[in-house]
N, C-alpha and C positions, 0 to 999 in steps of 0.2 A: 147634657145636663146631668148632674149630677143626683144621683139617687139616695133620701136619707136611708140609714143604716140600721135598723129594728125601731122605728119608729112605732109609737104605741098612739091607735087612737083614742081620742074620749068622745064619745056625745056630748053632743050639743044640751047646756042645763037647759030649764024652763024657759028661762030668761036670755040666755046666750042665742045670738046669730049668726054665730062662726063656729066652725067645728075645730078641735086643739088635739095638734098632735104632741107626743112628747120622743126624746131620741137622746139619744150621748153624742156633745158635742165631738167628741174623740172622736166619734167614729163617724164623722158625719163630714163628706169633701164641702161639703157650702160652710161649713161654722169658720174658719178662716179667712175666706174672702168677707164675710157677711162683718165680722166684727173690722177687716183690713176698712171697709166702706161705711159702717155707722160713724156718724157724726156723737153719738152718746158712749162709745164704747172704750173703756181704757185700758192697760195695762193686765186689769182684773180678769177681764172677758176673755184675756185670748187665753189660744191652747198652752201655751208654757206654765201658765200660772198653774190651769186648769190640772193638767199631768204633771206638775210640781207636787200639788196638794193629793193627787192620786199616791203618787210613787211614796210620798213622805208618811202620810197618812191614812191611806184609805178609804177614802173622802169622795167615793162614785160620784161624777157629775150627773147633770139631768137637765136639760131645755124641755122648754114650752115656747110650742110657736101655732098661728092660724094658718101658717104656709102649709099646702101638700107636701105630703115626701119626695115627692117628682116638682116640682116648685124652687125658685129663689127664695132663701129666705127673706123676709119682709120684715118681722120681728120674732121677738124670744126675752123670755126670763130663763136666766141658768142658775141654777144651786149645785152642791156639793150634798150628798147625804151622807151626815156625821151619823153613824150608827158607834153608840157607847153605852154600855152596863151601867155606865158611873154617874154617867148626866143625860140620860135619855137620848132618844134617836129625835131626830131631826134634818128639816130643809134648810139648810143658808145660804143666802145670796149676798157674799159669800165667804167661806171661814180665813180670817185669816187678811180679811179684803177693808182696806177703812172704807170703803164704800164700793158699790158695784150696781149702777146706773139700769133701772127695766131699759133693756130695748127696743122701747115701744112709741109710735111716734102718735097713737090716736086714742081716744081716752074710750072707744067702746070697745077694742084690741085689747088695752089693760082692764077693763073688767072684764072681759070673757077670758083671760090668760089668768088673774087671780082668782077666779072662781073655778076653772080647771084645777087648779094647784089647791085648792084647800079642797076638793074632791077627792085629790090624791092623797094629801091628808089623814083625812078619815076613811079612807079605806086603806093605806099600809099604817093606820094606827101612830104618826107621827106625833111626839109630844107636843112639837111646834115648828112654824114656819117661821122663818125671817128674811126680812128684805132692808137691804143700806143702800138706801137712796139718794145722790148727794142733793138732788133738786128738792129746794122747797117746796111746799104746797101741791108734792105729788099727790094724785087721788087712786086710793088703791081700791077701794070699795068697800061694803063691809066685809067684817068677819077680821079686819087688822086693828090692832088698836097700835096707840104710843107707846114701844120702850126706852131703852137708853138715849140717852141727848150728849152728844160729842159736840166738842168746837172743831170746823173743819178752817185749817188758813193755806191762803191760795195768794202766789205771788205773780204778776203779771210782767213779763219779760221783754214785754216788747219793746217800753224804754232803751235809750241807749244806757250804757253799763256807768257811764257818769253820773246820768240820773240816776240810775240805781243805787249806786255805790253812796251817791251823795242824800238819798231817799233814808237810811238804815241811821240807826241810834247812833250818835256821835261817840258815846262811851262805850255802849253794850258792844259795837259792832264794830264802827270805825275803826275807834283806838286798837279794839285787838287787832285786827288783820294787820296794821302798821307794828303793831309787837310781836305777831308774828314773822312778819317781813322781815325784823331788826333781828330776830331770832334766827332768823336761815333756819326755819322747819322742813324738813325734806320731804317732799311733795309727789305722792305714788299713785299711780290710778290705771284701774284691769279689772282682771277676773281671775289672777294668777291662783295656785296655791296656797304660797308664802304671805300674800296678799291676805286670803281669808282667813288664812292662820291669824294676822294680827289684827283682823275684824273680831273676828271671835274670842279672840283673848281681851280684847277691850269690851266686847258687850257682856261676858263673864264679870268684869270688872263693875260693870253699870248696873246690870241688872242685880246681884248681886247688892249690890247701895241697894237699888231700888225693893228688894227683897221681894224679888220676881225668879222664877226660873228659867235658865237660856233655853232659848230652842235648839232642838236637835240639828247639829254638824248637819245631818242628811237634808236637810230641810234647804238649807245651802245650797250642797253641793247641786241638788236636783233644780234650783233656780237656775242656777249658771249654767246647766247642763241643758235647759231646755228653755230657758229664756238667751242665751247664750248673749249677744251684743248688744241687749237690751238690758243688760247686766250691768253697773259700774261699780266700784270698790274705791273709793278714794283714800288715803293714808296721810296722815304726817308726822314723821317721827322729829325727837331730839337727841342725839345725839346714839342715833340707831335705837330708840327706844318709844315705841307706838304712845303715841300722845293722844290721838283723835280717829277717830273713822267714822264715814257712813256710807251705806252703801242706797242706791238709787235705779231706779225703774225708768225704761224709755217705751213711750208707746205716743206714734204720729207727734202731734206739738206741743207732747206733753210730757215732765221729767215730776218722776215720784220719787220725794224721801220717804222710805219703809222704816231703815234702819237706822242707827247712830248708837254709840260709845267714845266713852275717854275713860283717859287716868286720870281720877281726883287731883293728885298732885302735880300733874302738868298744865292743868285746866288755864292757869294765870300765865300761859304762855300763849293764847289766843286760838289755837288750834282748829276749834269747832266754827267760829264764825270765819278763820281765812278758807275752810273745809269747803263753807256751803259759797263763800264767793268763789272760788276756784271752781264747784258745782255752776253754777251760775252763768258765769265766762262760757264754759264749755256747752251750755245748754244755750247759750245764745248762738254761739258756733255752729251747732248741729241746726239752726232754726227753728229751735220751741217758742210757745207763746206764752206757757205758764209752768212756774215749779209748784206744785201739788205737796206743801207739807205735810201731809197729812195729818191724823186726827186729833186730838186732846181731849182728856178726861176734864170734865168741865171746873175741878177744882186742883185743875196742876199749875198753878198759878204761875210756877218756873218756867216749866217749859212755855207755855202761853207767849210770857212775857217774853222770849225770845224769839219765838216767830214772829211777832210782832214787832219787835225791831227790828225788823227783815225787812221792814214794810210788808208785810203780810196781810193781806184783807180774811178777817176770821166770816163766818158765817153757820149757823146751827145744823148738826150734822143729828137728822133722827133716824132711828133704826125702827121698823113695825115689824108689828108679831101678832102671830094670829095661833091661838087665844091672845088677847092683850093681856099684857104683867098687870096683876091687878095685887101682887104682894110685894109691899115695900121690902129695903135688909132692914133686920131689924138690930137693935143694939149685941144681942146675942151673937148674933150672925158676924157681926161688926166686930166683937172683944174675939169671936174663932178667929179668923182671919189675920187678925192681928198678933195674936199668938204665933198660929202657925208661920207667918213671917218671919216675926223672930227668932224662930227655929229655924229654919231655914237657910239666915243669914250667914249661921254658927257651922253649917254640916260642910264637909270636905268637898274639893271642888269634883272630883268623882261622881261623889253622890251626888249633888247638884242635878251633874249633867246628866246621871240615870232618871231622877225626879221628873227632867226635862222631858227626856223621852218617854217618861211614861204619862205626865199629866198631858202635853200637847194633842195628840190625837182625841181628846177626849172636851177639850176644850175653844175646838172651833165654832 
């Protein structure tokens, strides 16, 4: 069996009747089998993501489990510790992640692993803890309150591809894939180089509109490099000229959209919805059960409305934190922000991408 690797005990609180250890999944030979065999554990859990977010950013992982160190693991909560000057240090579970399931299957294991964890807390002085739950009416115990509320839409694969195909909005979704088809859009998909060059140059493009900054090339490359075949990049161009991409997460019967970009002006050539059925076909292939859209900001009313013509089933995605957000944004806050966009919009794509690399690590 396998031994964890500087594992840190805590005592048992007042209240607790298990005792919690804590370790780095990295360095730990059971954290891979253990997430390969959870029924709750996705893409987010495993090591690649984990040493993705290490390599990129700096982003120390950290588990809590009631297993011995000499033990199987049983259960665990992982975070990343986002240590920053700029936005305070802090637990997340985890940066970067639309959601990242406790591994926990018994509800007095989750309160004695939450109470461990806000021990830690206050004593390394953390500003805050957080946890992205995708279950509803998880119970964390006290000391979390409610923050952000995402829309999470989830597509169920198991239909056959006709009902699915014939399931999706006749306009939004149908009609494109058949204008794409009439199009002859050229149809790419890997982890190539060239590949992520024209991911990149379309989410530059996107984000950009959306008057956001891209993340760091390295943030990339370090997925592909250690999520490796769990990795896909789909492309279509017209006329050798990138139209669409998105790129996609595979973990057990489960296919994750992370990513996606286009060119505004190719958009009415159908690209993105032949993208995610060509995603689709091939996740049936592989035998998934569900495509995992991930999240929405509860007033992107566009994007919404396009996972939903997916046939997408939405459902509320809350994020807890401990202290609970107890300050709304306020109008001020709201008129910065919006400035600063605008600025943004304007600066060279250089700078940009430097902005990128330096706000990202700070804002997991």
């Amino acid at each position: 069996m396998s031994v964890s690797i500087a594992a840190r005990y805590y005592s048992s609180g007042p209240h607790d009747a298990m005792d919690v250890y804590s370790f780095d999944p990295l360095e730990d030979a059971r954290w891979t089998e253990f997430v390969a065999r959870h029924p709750k554990a996705s893409i987010f859990h495993t090591s690649g993501w984990l040493r993705a977010l290490q390599r990129t950013y700096c982003f120390e992982p950290i588990a809590f489990t009631t297993s011995r160190p000499t033990d199987d693991l049983l259960n665990a909560l992982v975070f990343s510790a986002v240590r920053s000057w700029l936005t305070g240090s802090r637990l997340v579970s985890l940066p970067f992640s639309d959601h990242c399931e406790p591994l926990v299957d018994r509800p007095d294991e989750m309160q004695t692993l939450c109470s461990a964890v806000l021990r830690r807390q206050a004593q390394d002085r953390w500003r805050y803890v957080e946890m992205r739950p995708a279950s509803a009416g998880i119970s964390l115990g006290t000391g979390f309150g409610r923050g952000q509320n995402f829309l999470l839409h989830c597509l169920d694969l198991r239909p056959d591809l006709d009902a699915l195909l014939h399931s999706f909005h006749k306009d939004s979704i149908q009609r494109k894939i058949r204008r794409a088809e009439r199009e002859r859009l050229t149809y790419e998909q890997g982890r190539s180089e060239p590949l992520l060059n024209k991911l990149c140059y379309l989410l530059d493009l996107t984000r950009r509109r959306h008057q956001v900054p891209l993340q760091p090339r390295a943030w990339f490359d370090n997925l592909i490099e250690h999520l490796g075949g769990n990795v896909c990049i789909r492309i279509v161009s017209k006329d050798g000229q990138p139209a669409a991409g998105i790129l996609t997460l595979t973990h057990g019967k489960s296919v994750v959209y992370k990513y996606g970009g286009s060119d505004a002006r190719l958009n009415s050539l159908g690209g993105m919805p032949f993208l995610f059925w060509k995603a689709i076909q091939e996740a049936k292939h592989l035998g998934a059960h569900v495509l995992d859209l991930g999240r929405s900001d509860c007033d992107a009313a566009g994007l919404i409305a396009f996972k939903e013509h997916l046939a997408a089933t939405r459902s509320t995605l809350t994020y807890w934190r401990s202290p609970a957000v107890t300050r709304p944004t306020t109008p001020k806050n709201v008129w910065t922000m919006s400035v600063m966009k605008r600025v943004f919009t304007w600066l060279p794509g250089g700078v940009r991408r430097a902005t990128g690399r330096f706000l990202y690590p700070h804002i997991g």
